[in-house]
N, C-alpha and C positions, 0 to 999 in steps of 0.2 A: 673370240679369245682376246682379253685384255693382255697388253705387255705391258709389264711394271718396270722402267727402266731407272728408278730411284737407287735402288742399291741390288747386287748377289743375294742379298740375305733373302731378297724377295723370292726365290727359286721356292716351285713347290715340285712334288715328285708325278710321275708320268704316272699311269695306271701302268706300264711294263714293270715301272721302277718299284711300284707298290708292292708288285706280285712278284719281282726279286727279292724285296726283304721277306718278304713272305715264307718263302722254298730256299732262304738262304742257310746254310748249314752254320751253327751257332758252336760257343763253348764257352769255356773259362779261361778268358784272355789274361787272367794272374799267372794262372800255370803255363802259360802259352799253348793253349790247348781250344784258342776260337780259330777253326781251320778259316772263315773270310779274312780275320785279322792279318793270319798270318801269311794268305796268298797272299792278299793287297802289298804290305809291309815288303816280302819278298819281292814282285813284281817291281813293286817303287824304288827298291832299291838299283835292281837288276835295272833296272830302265836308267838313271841317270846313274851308276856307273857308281854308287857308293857303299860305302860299306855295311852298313845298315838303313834300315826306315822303320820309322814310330808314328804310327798313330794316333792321332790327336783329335779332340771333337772341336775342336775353333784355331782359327788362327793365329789367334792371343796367345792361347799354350803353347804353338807352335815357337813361337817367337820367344817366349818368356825361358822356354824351356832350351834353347837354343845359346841361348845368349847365359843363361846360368847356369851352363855346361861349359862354358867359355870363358868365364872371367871367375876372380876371386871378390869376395866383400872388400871395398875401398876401391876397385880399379876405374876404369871412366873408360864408357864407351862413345863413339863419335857416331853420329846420325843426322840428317839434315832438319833443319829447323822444324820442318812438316811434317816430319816421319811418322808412321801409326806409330810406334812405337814409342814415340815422343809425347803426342799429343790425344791419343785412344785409347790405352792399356793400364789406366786407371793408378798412375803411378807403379805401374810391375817391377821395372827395372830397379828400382830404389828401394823399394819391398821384399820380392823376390831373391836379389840377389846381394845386395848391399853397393850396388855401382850408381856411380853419378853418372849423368849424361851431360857432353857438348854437343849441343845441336849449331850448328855451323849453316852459314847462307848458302844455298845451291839454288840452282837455274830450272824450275819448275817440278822441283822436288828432288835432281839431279847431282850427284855431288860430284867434284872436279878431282882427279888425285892432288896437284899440286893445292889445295887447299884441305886436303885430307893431312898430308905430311906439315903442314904450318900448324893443324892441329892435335899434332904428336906433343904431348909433354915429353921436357928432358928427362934424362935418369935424375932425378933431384927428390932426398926423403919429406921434401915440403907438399911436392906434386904427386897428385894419384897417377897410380901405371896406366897409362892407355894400354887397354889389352884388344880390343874389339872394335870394328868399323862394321855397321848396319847398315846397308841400302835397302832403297825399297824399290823394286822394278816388276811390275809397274807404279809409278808414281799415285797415290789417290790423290792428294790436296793438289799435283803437278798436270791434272788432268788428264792422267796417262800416258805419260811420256815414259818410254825405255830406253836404257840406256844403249846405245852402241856397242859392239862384240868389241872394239878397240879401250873403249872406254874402264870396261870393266876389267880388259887385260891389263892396262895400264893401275889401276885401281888394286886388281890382286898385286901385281907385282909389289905393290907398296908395303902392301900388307906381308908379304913374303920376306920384303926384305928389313921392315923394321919387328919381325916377329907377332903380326896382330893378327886374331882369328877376323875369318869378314865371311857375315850374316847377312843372307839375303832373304828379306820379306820377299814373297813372288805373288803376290795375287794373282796376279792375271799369267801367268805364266802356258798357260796352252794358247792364248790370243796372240803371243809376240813369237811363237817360231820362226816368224819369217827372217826374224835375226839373218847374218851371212852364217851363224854356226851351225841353223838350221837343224839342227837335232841336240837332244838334252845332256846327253852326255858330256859333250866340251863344253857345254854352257853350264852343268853344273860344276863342272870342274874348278870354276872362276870361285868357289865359294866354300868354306868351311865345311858351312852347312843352310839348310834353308827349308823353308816351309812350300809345300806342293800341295795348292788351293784347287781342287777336282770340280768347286763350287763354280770359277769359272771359266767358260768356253762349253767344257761340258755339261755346263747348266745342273749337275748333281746336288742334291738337295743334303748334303751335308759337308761338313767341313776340315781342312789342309791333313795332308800326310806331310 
């Protein structure tokens, strides 16, 4: 057996996993009538504790779709210089939704709240509204760094208190439990909203709720 440790996207599926799609009960997810769709979505919700889950076939929608749920045309959202979002998603944010991005320095992909808030514009009709803060945890271009259970509390707060939705890419999100918050729930809590990448830890050969 070859391991391909170059990227996720490399995952291919088990022969178990084949013969689940196989016997898996199908429908028409427009009407909300694909019973898989709709366990998963359920489940993912019920699990970190939110109010719905949407299924998505890449992480890109995920994120795109996230963030243009979140903001208006003209607002500016903050993310770190490296962020997928910034630097993978093919110009989305600008597209998509009509927002400018401040990509700001952070510490291996890692953003600091107090340099989160120095990147708040004022209320002034010259400056776009900052409405949204993007992390990414785990970091891709940071090497994999997550952020602290402290970190992020601090970080929501920010967001709480100047009124900004905060979007968390999670790639790797079943690899970092070992958090101290150690279960999904308070750790989704820390977030608006966010993308749930199945692709890795459990190696599932498809992609983010």
């Amino acid at each position: 057996m070859i391991t391909d440790l170059r990227s996720d996207t490399f995952t291919r599926p088990s022969a178990g996993m084949l013969e689940a799609m196989l016997q898996a009960q199908t429908g028409d997810d427009v009407w909300g009538e694909d019973p898989s769709v709709n366990q998963l979505e359920a489940t993912m919700a019920e699990q970190f504790g939110m109010e719905a889950a949407l299924y998505c076939p890449s992480g890109t929608m995920s994120n795109q779709i996230a963030i243009k749920v979140h903001t208006q045309p003209g607002d500016e959202l903050i993310c770190g210089q490296h962020s997928h979002v910034y630097i993978y998603e093919g110009g989305g944010i600008a597209f998509n939704s009509g927002v400018q991005t401040k990509p700001i320095e952070s510490d291996r992909g890692m953003l600091a709240a107090a340099d989160i808030v120095a990147a708040i514009n004022p209320d002034d009709v010259h400056k776009a509204r900052t409405s949204i803060v993007s992390l990414e945890n785990t970091s891709n271009r940071g090497g994999g760094c997550c952020y602290e259970w402290e970190q992020l509390e601090q970080i929501r707060a920010v967001c709480d208190h100047h009124e900004l939705a905060l979007h968390r890419t999670v790639p790797g999100y079943t690899t970092h439990w070992w958090l101290p918050a150690k279960l999904p729930k308070p750790t989704a809590a820390c977030s608006t909203a966010f993308p749930y990448a199945s692709t890795k830890g459990w190696a599932v050969p498809w992609a983010p709720c």
